[in-house]
FINUKOL-558903 format. One line per 10 residues: their letters; for each residue x, y, z of N, C-alpha, C. Coordinates in Angstrom, 2 decimals, padded with zeros to 5 digits. Example, Ala and Ser with C-alpha at 12.3 -4.5 7.8 and 13.67 -1.06 7.14 Angstrom:
! FINUKOL-558903
AS = 013.19:-005.69:007.80:012.30:-004.50:007.80:013.20:-003.30:007.80 | 012.85:-002.25:007.08:013.67:-001.06:007.14:012.90:000.03:007.87
//
This chain:
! FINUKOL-558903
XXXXXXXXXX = 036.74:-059.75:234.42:037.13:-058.42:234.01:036.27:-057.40:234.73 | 036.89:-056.44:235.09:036.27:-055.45:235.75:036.38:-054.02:234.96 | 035.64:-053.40:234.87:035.23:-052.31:234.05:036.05:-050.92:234.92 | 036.85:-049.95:234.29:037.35:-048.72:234.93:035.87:-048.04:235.51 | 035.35:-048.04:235.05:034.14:-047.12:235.52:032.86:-047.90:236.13 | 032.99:-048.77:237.55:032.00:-049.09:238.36:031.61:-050.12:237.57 | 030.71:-050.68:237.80:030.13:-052.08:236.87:029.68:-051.69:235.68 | 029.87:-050.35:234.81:029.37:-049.85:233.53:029.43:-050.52:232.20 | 028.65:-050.94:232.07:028.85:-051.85:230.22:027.86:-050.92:229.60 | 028.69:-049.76:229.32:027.44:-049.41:228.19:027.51:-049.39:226.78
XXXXXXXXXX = 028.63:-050.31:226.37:028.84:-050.73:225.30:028.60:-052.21:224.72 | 027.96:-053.04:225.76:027.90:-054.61:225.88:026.14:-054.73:224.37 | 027.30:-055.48:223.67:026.26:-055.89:222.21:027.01:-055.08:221.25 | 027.66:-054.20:221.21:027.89:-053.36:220.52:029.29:-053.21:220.07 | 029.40:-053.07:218.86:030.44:-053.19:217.36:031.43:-051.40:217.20 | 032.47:-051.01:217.77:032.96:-050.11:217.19:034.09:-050.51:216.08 | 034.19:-049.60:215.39:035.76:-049.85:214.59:036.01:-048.30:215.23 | 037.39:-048.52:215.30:038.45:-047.07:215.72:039.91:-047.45:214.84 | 039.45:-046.25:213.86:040.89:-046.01:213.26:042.41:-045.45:213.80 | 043.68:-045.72:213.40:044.53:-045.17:213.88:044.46:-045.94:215.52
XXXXXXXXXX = 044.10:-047.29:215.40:043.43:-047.86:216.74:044.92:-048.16:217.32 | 045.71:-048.47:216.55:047.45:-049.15:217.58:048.28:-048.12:217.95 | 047.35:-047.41:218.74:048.48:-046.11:219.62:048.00:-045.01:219.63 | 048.45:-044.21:220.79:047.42:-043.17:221.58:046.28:-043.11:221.75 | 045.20:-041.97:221.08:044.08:-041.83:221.47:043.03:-043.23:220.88 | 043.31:-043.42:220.01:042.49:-044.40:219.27:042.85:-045.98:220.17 | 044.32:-046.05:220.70:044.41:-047.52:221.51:044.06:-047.25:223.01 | 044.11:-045.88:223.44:043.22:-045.83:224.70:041.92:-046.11:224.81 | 041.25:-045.22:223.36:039.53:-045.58:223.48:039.43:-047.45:222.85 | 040.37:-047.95:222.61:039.42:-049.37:222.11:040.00:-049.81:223.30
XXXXXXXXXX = 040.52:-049.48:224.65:040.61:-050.23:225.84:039.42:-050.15:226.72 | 039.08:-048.94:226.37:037.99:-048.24:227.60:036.78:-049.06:227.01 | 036.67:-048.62:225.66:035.05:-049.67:225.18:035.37:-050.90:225.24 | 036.30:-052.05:225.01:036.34:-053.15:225.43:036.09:-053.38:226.76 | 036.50:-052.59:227.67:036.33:-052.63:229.16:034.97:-052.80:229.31 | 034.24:-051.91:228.46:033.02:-051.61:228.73:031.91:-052.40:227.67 | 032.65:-053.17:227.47:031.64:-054.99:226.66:031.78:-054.14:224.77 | 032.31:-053.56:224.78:031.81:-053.24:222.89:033.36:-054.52:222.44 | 033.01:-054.70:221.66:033.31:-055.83:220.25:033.95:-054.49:219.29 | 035.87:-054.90:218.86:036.68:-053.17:218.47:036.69:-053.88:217.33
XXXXXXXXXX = 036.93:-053.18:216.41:037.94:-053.54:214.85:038.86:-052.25:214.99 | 040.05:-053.06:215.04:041.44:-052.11:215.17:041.76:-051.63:213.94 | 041.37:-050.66:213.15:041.56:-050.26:211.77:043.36:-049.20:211.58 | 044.49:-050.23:211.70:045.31:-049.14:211.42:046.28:-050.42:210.67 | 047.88:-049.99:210.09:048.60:-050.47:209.79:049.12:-051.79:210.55 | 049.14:-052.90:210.06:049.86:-054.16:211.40:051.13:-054.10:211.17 | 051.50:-053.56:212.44:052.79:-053.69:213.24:053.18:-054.24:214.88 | 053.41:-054.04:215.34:053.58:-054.95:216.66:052.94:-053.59:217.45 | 052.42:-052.98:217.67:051.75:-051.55:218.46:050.45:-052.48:218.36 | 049.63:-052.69:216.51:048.69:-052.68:216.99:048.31:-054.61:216.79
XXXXXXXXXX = 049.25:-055.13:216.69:049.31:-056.54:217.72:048.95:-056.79:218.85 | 049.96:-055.80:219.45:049.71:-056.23:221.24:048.29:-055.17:221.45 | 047.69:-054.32:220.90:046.67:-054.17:221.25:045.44:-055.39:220.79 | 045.44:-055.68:219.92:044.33:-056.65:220.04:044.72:-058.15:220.69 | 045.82:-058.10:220.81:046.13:-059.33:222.68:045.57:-059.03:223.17 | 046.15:-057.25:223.89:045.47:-057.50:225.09:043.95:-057.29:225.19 | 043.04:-056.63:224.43:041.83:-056.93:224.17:041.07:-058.56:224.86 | 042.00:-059.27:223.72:041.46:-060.42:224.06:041.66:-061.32:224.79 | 042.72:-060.60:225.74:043.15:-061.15:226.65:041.94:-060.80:227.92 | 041.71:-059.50:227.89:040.56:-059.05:228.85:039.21:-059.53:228.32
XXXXXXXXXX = 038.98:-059.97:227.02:037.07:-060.62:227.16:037.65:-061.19:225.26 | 037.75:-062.87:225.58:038.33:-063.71:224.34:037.16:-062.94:223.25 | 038.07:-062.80:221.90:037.20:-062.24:220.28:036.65:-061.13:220.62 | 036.79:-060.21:221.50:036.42:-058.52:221.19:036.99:-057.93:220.74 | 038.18:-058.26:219.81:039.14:-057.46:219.42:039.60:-058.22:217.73 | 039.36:-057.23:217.06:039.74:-057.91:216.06:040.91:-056.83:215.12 | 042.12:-056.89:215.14:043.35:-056.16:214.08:042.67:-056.29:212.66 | 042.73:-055.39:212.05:042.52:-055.01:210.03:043.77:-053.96:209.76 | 044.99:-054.62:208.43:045.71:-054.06:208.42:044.85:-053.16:206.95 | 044.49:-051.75:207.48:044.22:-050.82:206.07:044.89:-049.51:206.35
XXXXXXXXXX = 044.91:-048.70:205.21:045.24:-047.68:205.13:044.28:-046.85:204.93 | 043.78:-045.91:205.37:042.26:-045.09:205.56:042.47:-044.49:205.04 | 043.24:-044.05:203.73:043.23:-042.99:202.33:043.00:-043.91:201.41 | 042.84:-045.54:201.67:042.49:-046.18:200.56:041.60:-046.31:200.26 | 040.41:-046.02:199.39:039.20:-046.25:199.52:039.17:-048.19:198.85 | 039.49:-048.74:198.30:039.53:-050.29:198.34:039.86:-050.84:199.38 | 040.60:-050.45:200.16:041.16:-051.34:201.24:040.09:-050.81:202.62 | 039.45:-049.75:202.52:038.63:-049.26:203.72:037.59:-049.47:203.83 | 037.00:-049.93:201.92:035.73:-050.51:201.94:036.03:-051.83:202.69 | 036.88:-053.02:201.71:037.23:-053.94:202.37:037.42:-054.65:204.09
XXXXXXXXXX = 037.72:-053.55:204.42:038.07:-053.57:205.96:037.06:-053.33:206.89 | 035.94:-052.62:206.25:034.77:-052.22:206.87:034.03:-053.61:206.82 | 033.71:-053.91:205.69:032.91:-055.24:205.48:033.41:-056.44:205.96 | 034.52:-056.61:206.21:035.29:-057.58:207.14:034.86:-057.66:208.36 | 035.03:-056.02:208.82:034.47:-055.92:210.18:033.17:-056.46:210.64 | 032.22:-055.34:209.58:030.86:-055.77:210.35:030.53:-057.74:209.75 | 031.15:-058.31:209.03:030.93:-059.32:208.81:030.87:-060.50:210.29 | 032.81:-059.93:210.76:033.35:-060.52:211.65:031.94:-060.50:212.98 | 031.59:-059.85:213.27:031.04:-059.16:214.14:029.50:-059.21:214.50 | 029.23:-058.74:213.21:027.68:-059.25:212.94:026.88:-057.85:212.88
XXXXXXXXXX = 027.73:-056.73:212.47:027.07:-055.42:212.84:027.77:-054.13:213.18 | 027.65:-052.91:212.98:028.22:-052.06:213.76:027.33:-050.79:214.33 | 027.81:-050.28:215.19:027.41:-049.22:216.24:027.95:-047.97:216.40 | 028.68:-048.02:216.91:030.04:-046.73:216.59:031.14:-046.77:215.46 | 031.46:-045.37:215.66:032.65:-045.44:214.36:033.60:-044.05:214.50 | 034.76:-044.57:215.51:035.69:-043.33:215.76:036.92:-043.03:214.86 | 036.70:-042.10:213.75:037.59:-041.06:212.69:038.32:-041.01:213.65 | 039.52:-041.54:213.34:040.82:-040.95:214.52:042.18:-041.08:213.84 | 042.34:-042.04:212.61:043.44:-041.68:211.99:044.51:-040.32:211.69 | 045.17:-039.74:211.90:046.10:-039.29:211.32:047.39:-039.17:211.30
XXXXXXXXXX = 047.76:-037.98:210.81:049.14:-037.29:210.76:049.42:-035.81:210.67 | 050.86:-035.51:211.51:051.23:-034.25:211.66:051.63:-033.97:209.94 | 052.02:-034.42:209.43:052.29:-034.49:207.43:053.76:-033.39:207.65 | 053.77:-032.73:206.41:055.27:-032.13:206.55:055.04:-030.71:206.77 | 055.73:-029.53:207.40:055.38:-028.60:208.59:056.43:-027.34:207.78 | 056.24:-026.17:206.78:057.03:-025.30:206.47:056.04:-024.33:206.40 | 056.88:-023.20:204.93:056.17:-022.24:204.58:055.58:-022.74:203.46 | 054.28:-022.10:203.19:053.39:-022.62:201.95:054.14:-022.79:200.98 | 054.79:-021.97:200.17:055.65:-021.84:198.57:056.66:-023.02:199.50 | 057.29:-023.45:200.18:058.32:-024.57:200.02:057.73:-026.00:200.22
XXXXXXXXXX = 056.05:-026.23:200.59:055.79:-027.31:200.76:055.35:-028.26:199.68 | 056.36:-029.19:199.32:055.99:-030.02:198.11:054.29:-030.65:197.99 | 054.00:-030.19:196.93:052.63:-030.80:196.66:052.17:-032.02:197.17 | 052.78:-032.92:196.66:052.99:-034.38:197.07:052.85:-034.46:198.87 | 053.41:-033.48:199.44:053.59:-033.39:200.90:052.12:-033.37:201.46 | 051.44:-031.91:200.64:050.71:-031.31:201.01:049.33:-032.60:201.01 | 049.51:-033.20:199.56:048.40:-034.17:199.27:048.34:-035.10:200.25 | 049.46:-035.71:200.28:049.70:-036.91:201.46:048.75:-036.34:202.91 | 048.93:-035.47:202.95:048.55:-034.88:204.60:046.48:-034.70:204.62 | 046.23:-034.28:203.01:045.03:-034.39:202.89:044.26:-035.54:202.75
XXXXXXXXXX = 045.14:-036.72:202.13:044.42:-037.83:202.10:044.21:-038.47:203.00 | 045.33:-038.53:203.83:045.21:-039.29:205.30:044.13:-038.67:206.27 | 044.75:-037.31:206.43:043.33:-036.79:207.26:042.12:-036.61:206.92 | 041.53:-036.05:205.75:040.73:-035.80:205.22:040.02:-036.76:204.46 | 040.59:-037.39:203.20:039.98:-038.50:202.54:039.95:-039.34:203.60 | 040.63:-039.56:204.25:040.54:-040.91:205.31:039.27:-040.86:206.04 | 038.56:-039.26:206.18:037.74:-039.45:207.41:036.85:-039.61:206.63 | 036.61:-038.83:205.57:035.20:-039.12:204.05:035.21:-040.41:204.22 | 036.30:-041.37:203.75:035.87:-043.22:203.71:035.51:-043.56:204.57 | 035.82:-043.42:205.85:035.62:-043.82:207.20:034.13:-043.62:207.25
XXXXXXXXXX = 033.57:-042.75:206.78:032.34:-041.87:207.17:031.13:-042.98:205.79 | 032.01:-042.76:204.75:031.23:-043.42:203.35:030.93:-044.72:203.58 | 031.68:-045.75:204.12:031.82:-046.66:203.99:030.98:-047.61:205.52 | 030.67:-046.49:206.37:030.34:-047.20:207.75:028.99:-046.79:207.79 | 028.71:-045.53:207.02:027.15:-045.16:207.19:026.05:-046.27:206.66 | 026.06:-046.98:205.52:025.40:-047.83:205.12:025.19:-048.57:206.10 | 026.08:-049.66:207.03:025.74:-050.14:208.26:025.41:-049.58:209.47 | 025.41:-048.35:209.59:024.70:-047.76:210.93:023.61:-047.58:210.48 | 022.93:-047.49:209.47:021.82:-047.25:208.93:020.41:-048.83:209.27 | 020.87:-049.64:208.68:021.22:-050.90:208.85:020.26:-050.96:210.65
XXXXXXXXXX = 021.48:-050.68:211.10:021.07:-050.87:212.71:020.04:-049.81:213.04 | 019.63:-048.70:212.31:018.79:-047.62:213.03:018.83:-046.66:213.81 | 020.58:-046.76:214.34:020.94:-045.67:215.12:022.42:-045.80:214.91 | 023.39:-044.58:215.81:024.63:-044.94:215.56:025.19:-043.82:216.30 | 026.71:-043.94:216.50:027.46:-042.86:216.82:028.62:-042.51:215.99 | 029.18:-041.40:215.18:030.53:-041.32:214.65:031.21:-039.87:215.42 | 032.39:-040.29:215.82:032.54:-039.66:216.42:034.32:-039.18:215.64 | 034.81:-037.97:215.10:035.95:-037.82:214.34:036.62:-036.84:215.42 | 038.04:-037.13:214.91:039.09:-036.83:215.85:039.69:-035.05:214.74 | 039.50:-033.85:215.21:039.85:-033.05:215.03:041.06:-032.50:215.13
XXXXXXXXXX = 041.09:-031.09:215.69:042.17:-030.15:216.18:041.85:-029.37:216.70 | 042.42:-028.75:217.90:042.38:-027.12:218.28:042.92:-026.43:216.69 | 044.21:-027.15:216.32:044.61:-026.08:215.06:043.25:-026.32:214.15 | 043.64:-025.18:213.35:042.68:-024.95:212.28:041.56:-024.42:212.80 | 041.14:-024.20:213.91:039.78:-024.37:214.40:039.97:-023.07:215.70 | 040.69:-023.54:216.62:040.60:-022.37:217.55:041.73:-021.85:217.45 | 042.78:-022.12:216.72:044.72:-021.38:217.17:045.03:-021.64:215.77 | 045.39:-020.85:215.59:046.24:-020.74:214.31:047.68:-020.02:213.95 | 048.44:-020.14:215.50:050.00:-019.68:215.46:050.48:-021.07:215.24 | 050.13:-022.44:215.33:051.14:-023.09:214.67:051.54:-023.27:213.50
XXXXXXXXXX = 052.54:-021.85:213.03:053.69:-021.58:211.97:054.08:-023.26:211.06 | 053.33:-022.65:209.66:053.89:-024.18:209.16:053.50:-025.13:208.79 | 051.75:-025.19:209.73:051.08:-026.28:209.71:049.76:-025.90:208.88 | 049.94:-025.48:207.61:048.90:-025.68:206.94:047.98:-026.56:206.33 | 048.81:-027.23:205.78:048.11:-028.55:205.55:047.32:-029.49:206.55 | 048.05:-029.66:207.89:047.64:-029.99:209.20:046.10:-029.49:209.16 | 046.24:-028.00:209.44:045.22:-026.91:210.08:043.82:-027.02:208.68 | 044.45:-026.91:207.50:043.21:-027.31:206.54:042.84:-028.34:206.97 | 043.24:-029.59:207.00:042.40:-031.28:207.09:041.48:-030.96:208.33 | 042.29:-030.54:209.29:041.36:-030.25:210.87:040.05:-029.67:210.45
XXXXXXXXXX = 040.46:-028.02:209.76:038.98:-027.31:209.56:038.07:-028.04:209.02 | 038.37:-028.88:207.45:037.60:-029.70:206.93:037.03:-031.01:207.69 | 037.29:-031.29:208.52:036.79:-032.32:209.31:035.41:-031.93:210.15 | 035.71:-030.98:211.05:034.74:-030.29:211.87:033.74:-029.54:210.42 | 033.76:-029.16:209.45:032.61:-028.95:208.18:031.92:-029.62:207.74 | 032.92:-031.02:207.69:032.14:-032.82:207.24:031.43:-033.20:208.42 | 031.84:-033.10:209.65:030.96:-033.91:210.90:029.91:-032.55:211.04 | 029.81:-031.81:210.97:028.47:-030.69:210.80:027.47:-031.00:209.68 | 027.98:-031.13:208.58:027.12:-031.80:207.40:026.57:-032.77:207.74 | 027.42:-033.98:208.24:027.05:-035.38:208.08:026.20:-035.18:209.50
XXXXXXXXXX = 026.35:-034.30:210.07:024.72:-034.19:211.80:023.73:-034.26:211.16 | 023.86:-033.23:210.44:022.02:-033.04:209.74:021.82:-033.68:208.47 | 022.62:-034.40:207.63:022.46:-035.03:206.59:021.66:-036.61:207.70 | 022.19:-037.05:208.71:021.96:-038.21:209.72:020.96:-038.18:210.15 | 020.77:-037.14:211.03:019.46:-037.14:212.17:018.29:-037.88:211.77 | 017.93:-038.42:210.73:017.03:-038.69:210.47:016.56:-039.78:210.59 | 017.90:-040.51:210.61:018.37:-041.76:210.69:018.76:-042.69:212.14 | 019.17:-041.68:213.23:019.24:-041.61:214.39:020.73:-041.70:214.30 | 021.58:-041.57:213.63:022.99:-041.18:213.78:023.62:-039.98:214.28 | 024.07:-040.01:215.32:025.00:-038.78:215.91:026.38:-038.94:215.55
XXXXXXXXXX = 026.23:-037.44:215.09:028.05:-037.35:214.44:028.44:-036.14:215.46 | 029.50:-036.18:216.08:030.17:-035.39:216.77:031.98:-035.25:216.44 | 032.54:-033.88:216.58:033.67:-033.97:216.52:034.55:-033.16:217.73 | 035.51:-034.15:217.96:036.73:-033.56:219.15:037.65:-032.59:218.51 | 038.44:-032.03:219.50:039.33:-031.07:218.99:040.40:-030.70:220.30 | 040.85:-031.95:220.15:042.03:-031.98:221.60:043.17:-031.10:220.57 | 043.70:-030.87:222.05:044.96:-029.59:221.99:046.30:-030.64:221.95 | 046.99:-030.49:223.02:048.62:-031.23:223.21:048.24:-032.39:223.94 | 048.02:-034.06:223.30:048.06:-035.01:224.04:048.77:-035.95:223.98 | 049.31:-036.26:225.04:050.92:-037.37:224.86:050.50:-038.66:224.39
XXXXXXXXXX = 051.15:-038.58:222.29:050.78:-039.75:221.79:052.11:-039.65:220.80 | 052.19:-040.27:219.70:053.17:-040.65:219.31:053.48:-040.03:217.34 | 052.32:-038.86:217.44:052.27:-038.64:216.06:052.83:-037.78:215.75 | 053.90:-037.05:216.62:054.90:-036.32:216.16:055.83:-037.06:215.26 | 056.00:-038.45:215.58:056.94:-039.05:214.62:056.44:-038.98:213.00 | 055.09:-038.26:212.85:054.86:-038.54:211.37:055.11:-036.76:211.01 | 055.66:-036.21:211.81:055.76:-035.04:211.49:057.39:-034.63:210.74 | 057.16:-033.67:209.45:058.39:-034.07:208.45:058.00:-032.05:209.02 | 059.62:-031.56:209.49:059.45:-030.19:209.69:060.54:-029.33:208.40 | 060.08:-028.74:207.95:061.04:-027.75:207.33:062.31:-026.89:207.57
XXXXXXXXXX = 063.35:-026.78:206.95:064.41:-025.95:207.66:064.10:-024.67:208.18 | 063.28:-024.22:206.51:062.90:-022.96:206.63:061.52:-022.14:207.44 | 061.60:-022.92:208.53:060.39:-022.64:209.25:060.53:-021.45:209.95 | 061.86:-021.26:210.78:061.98:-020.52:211.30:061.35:-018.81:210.61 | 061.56:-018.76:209.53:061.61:-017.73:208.34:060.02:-017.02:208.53 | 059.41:-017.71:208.74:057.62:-017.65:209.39:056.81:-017.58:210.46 | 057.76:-017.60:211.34:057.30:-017.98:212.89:057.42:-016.67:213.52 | 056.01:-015.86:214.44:056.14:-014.45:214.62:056.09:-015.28:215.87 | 057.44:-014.59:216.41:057.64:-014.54:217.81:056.06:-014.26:219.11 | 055.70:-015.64:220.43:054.64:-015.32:220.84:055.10:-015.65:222.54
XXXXXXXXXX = 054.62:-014.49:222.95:055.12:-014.68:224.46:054.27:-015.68:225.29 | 054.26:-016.51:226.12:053.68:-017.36:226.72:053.44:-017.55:228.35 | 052.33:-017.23:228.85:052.86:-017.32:230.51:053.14:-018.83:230.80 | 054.13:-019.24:231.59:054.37:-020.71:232.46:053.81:-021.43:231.92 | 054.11:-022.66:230.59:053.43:-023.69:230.48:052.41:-023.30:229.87 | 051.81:-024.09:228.97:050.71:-024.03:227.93:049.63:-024.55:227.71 | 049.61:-025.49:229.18:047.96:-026.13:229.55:047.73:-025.19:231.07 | 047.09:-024.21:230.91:046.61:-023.38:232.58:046.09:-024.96:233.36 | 045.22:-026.31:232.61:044.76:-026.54:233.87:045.62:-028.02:234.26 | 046.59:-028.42:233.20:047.68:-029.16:233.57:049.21:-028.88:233.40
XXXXXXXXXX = 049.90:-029.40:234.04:051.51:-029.32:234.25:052.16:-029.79:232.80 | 051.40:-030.53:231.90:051.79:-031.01:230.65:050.54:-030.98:229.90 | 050.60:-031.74:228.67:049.81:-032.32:227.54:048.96:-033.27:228.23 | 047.99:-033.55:227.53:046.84:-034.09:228.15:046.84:-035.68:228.12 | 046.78:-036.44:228.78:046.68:-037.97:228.46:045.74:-038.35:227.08 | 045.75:-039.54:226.47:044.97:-040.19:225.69:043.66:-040.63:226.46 | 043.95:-041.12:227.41:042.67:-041.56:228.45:041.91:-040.69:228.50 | 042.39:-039.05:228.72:041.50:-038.36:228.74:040.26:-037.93:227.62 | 041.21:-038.13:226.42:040.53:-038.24:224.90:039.46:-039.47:225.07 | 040.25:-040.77:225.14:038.87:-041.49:225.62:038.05:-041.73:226.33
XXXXXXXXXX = 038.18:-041.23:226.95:036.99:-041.00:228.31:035.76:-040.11:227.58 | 036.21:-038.79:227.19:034.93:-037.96:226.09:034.56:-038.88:225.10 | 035.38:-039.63:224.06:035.00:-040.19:223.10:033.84:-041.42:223.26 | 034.26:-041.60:223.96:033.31:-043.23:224.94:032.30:-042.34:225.16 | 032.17:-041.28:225.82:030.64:-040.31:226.59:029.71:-040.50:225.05 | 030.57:-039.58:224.02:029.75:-039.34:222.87:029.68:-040.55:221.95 | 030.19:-041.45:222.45:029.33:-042.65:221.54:028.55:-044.05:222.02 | 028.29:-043.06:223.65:027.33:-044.15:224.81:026.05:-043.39:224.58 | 024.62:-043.87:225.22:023.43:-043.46:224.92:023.58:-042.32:225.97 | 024.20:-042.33:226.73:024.36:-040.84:227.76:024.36:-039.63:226.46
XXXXXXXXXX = 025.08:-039.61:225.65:024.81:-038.09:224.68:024.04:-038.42:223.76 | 022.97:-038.88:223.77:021.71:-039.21:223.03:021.35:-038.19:222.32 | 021.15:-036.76:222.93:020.75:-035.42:222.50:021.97:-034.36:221.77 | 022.94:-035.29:221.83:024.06:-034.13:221.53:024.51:-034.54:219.94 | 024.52:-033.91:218.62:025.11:-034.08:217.78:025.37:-032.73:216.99 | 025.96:-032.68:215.68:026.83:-031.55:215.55:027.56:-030.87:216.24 | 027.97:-031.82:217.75:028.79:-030.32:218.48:030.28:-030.72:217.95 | 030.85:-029.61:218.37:032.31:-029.73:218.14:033.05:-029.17:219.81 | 033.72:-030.59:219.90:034.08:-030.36:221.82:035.69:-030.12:221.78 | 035.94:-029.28:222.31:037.62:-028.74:222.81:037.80:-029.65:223.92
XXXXXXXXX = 038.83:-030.16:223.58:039.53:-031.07:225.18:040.93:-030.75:225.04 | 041.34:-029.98:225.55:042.96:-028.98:225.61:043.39:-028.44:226.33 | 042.88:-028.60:227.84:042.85:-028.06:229.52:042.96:-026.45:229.58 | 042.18:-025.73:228.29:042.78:-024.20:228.05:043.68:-023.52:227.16 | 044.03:-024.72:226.64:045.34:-024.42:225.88:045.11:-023.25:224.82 | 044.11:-023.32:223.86:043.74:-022.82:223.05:043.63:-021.37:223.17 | 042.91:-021.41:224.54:042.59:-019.62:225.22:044.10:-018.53:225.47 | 044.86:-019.24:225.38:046.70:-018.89:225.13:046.51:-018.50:224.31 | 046.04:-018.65:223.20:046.80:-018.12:221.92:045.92:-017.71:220.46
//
């Protein structure tokens, strides 16, 4: 096996779990750290997405890859899945928050509660367990990286009409990985959070849109395209390529930041 990035193992000994791991950003980054010697726990639903990701895992370096079918709003099944992991494994190191969902997309007064909750548990409770349940073992080891998957919404743009629930879980995420920096440091845990813009993955399908959306949406003029420094939405690779930086000893010094990866997008609007 040969590593994308020059003979680099700077993950070799080392235990991530990545949630939301069977597709897009989360099955790009458990390719790149397998590439790069880390040992994954694929933390998402088993379906044939995140099957053939832990094949091919182990197809590129046999038992670095291990599938856990949980749901990351469960707190029984996330404890469970955690302790499986570091059992399997013998330990953990990193820990990439990357689960979610687009949830259902209207005006506030028409969005069913139930809608609204669903969208908080997944994003939000999901990243608290993720966070509750993995700190005890990074502790354990004496150092660590967590690294949670944000938004531009909520955070830098707030014309996407609709997406409240979305745009709350986002803000609350980047508040929890700020807390949990300096609640850590002490410990040698770096918590960092992303906040990619438009990247071609597949979680529009969890997006439930409203009729009445239109009813809310203030018309916004746009020059040519909505990434200035690409022709489209941003790859997943590109997500993991940062995510891998901030949970290799290269960002040793960097925690509490909160990083935009959105080729500009954000500065639109």
């Amino acid at each position: 096996m040969t590593p994308t990035n020059g003979n680099r193992q700077r993950f070799a000994g080392k235990t991530a779990i990545i949630t939301g791991a069977g597709s897009g950003i989360g099955r790009a980054t458990a390719i790149q750290m397998a590439r790069e010697g880390a040992n994954v726990a694929l933390f998402d639903l088993i379906n044939d997405r995140t099957s053939q990701v832990e094949s091919k895992l182990n197809k590129m370096r046999e038992g670095c890859a291990l599938a856990v079918d949980v749901d990351t709003s469960d707190p029984a099944r996330m404890e469970a899945a955690v302790q499986k992991a570091v059992r399997h494994f013998g330990g953990l190191d990193i820990v990439f928050a990357n689960a979610g969902i687009n949830g259902s997309i209207g005006p506030i007064e028409e969005l069913n509660v139930e809608d609204w909750q669903r969208t908080l548990n997944i994003n939000l409770n999901g990243t608290f367990l993720s966070l509750k349940y993995t700190i005890p073992h990074l502790k354990k080891k004496g150092k660590g990286s967590i690294i949670i998957t944000s938004s531009i919404n909520g955070n830098r743009r707030f014309t996407s009409f609709g997406w409240s629930a979305y745009s709350t879980t986002k803000a609350g995420q980047v508040a929890l990985a700020k807390m949990a920096a300096l609640e850590l440091a002490k410990f040698k845990i770096r918590v960092n959070v992303i906040s990619p813009g438009a990247i071609s993955t597949n979680i529009d399908q969890s997006t439930e849109a409203s009729d009445d959306l239109g009813s809310i949406v203030i018309p916004i003029q746009f020059p040519e395209g909505q990434q200035p420094l690409a022709d489209g939405p941003g790859k997943p690779e590109d997500v993991g390529n940062l995510v891998c930086f901030l949970a290799s000893d290269e960002s040793a010094h960097i925690t509490g930041a909160q990083i935009v990866i959105d080729g500009a997008e954000s500065l639109l609007t």
